[in-house]
C-alpha positions as CSV (number, residue, x, y, z in Angstrom):
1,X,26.1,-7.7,2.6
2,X,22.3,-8.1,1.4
3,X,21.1,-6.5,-1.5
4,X,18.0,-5.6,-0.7
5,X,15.9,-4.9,2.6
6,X,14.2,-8.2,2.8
7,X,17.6,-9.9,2.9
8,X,18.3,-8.0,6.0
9,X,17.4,-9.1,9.4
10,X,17.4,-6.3,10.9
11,X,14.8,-4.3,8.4
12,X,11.7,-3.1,10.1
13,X,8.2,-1.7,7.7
14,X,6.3,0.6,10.1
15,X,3.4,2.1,8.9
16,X,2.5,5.9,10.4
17,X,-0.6,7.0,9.5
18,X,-0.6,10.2,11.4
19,X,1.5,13.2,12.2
20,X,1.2,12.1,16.1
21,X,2.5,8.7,14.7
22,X,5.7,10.9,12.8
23,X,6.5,12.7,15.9
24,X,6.1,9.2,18.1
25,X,8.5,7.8,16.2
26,X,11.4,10.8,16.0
27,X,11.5,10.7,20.1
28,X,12.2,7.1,20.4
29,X,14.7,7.3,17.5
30,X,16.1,10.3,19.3
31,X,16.2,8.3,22.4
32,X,18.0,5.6,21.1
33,X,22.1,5.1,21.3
34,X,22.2,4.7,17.4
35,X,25.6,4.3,15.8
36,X,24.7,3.7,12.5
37,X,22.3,4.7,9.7
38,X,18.3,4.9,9.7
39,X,16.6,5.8,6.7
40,X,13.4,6.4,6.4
41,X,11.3,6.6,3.0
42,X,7.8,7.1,2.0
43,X,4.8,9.3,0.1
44,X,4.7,12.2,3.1
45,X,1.5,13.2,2.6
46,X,0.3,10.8,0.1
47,X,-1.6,8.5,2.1
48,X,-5.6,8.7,1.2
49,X,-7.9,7.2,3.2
50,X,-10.9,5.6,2.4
């Protein structure tokens, strides 16, 4: 089992920059048959732009 998320194939860095992008992103997890885990992590919030 990797140790880390760049060990594993199946890891995936998106980068949402909006609340349109958030929502976007809940439907097609909603619409997918998942049967395991997704976890999601960030700075809601955080992101300044320049």
């Amino acid at each position: 089992m990797p140790n880390s998320t760049t060990e594993d194939k199946n890891a995936k860095t998106l980068i949402l920059y909006t609340e349109a992008d958030t929502q976007r992103l809940a439907a097609q997890l909603a619409a997918l048959p998942l049967t395991g885990s997704v976890w999601l992590a960030g700075d809601l919030g955080q992101v300044k732009r320049l």
